[in-house]
BATORLO-225568 format. One record per atom (N, C-alpha, C, O, CB): y, x, z; atom name. Coordinates in steps of 0.2 Angstrom, whole numbers, always signed. Glycine has a CB too. Layout:
// residues N
R, py, px, pz, pase
R, Y, X, Z, CA
...
//
This chain:
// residues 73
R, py, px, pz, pase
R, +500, +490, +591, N
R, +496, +487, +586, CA
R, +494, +493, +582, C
R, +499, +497, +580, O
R, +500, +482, +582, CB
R, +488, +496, +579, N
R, +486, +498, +576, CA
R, +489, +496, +569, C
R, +492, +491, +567, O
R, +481, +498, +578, CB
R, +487, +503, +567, N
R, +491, +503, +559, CA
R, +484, +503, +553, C
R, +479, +506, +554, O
R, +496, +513, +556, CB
R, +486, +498, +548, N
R, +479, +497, +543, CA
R, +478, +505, +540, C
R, +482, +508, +537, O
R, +480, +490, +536, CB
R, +472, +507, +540, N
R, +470, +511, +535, CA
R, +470, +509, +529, C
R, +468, +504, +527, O
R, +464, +513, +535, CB
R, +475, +515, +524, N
R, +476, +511, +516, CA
R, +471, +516, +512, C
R, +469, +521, +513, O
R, +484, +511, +512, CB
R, +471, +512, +508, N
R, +465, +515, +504, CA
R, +473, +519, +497, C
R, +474, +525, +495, O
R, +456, +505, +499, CB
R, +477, +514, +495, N
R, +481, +519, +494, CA
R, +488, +522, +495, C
R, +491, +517, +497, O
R, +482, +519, +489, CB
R, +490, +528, +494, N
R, +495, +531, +498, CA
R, +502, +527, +499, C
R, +504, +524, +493, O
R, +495, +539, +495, CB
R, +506, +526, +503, N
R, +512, +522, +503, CA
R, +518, +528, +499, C
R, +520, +526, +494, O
R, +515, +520, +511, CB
R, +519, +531, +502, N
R, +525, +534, +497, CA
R, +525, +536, +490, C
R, +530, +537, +487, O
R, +527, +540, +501, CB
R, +518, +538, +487, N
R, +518, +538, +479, CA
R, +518, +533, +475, C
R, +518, +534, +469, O
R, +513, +541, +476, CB
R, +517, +527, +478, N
R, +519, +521, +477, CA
R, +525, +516, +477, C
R, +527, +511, +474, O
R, +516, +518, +479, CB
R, +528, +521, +482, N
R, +535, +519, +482, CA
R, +540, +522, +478, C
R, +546, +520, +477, O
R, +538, +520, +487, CB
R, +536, +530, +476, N
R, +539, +533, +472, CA
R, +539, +530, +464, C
R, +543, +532, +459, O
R, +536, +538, +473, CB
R, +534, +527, +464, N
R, +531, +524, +456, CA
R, +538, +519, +455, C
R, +541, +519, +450, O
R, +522, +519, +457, CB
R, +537, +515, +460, N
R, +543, +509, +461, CA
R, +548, +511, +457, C
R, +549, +511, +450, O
R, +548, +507, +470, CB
R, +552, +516, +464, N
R, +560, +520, +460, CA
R, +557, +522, +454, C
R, +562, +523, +451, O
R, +563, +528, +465, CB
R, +552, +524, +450, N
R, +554, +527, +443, CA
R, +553, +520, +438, C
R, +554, +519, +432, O
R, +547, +534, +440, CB
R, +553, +517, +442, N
R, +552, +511, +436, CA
R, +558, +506, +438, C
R, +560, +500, +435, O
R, +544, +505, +438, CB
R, +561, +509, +441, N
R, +570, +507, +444, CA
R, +573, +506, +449, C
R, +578, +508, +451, O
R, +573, +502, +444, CB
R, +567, +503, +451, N
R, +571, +499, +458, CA
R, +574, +506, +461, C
R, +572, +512, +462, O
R, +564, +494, +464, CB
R, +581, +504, +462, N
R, +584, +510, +466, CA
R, +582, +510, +475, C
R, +580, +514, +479, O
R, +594, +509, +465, CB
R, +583, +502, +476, N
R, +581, +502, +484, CA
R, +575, +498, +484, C
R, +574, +493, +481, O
R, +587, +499, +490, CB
R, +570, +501, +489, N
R, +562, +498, +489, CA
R, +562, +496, +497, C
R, +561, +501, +501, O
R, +556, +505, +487, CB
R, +562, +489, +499, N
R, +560, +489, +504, CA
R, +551, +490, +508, C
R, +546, +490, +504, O
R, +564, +483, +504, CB
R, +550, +491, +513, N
R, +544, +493, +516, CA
R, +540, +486, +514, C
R, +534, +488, +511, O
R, +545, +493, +526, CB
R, +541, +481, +514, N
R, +540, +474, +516, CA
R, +536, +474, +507, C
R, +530, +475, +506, O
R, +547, +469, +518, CB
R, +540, +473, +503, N
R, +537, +475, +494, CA
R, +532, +480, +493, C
R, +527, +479, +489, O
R, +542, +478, +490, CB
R, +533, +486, +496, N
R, +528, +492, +495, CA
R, +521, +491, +499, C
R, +515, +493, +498, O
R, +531, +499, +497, CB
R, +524, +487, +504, N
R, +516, +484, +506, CA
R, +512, +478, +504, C
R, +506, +477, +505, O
R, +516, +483, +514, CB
R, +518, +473, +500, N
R, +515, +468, +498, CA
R, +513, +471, +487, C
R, +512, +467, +483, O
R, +522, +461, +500, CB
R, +513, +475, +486, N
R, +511, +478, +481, CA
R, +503, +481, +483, C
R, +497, +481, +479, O
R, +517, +483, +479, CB
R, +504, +485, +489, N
R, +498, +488, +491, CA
R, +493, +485, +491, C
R, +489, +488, +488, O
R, +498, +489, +496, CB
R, +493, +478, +494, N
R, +489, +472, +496, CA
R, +487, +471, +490, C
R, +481, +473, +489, O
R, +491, +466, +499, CB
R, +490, +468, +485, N
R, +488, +467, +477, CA
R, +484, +473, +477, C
R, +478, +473, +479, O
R, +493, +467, +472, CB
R, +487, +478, +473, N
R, +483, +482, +471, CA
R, +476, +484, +474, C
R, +472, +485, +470, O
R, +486, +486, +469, CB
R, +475, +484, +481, N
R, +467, +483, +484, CA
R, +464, +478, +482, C
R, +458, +479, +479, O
R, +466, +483, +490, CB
R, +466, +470, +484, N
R, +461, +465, +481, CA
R, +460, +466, +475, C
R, +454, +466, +473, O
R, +464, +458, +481, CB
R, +464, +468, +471, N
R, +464, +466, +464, CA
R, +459, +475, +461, C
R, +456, +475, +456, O
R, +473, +465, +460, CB
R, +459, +480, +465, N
R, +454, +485, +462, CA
R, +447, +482, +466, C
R, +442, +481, +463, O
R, +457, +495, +466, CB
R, +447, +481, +472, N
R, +439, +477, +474, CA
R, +437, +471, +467, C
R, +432, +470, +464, O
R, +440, +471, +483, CB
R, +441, +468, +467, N
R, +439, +463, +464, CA
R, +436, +465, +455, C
R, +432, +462, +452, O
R, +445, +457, +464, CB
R, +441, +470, +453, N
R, +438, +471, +446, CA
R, +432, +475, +448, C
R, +427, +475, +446, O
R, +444, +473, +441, CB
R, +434, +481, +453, N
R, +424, +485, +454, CA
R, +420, +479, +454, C
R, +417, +477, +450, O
R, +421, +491, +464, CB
R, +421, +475, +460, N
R, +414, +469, +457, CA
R, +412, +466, +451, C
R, +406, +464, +450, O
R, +416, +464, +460, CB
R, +418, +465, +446, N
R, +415, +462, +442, CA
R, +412, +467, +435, C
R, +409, +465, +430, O
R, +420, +456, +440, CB
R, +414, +474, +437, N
R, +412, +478, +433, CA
R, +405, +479, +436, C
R, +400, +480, +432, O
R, +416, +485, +431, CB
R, +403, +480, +443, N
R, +398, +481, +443, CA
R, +391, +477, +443, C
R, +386, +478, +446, O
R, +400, +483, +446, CB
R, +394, +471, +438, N
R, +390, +467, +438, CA
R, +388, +469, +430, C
R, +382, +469, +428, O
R, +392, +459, +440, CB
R, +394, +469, +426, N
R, +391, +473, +420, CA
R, +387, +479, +420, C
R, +381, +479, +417, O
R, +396, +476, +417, CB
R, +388, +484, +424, N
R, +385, +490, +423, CA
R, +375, +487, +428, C
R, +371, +491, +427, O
R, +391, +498, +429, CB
R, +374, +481, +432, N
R, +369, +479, +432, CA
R, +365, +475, +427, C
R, +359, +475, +426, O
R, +370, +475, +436, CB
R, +369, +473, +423, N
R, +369, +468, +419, CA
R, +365, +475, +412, C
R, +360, +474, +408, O
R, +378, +464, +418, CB
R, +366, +479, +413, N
R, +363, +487, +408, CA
R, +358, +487, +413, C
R, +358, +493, +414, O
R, +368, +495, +407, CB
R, +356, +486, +415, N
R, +348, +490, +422, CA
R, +352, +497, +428, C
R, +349, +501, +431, O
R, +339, +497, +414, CB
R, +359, +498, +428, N
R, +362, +505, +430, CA
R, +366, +505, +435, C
R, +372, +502, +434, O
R, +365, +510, +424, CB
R, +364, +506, +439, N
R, +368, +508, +446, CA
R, +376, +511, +445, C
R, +380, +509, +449, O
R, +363, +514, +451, CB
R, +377, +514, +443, N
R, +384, +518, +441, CA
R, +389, +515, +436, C
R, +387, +515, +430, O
R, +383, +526, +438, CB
R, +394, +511, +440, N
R, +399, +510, +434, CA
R, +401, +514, +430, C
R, +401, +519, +433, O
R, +403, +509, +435, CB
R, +403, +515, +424, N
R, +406, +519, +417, CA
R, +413, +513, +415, C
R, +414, +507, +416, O
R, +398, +519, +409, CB
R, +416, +519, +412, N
R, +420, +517, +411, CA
R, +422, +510, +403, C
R, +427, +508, +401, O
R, +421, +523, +412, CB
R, +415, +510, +402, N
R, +415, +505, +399, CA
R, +415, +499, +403, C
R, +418, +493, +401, O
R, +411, +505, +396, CB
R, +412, +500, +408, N
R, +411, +493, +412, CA
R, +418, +491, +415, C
R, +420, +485, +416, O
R, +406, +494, +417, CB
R, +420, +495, +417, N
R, +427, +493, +421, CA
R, +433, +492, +417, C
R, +438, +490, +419, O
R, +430, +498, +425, CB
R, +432, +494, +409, N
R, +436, +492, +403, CA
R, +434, +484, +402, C
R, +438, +480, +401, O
R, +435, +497, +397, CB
R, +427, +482, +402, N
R, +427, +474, +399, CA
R, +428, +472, +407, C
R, +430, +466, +407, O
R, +418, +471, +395, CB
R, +427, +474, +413, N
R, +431, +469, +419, CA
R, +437, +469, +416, C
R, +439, +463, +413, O
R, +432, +472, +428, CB
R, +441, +472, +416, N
R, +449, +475, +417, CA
R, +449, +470, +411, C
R, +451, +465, +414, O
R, +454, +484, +416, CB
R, +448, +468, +403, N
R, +447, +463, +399, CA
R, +444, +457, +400, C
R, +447, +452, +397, O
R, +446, +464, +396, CB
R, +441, +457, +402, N
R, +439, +448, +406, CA
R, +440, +445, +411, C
R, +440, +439, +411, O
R, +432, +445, +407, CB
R, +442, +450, +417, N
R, +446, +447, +423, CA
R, +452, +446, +424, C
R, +455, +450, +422, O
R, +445, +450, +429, CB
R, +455, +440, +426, N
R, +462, +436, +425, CA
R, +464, +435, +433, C
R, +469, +432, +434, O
R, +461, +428, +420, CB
//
């Protein structure tokens, strides 16, 4: 079986884990964290980039992805 392409790196996120405690990080968590954090970065670029449409402008700013990251739940 082929291995998914991640958009973000596994071990700096497992490293993140351990600084936030967790002493042992199973494989299974750091990939079910992975998964989150992709849906959840697609999902907020989409609704920023409906802001930054919503201005007439092709390029998100960092305003835009500050009112997603505040109105997306």
């Amino acid at each position: 079986m082929a291995k998914k392409r991640r958009i973000f790196a596994w071990s700096p996120l497992r490293a993140l884990m351990k600084k936030a405690g967790a002493e042992i990080v199973s494989r299974e968590s750091v990939e079910m964290l992975l998964n989150y954090l992709e849906t959840r970065s697609k999902k907020l670029t989409e609704v920023a980039l409906i802001f930054a449409k919503h201005s007439k402008r092709k390029k998100i700013s960092k305003g835009d992805m500050a009112l997603a990251i505040e109105n997306y739940h």
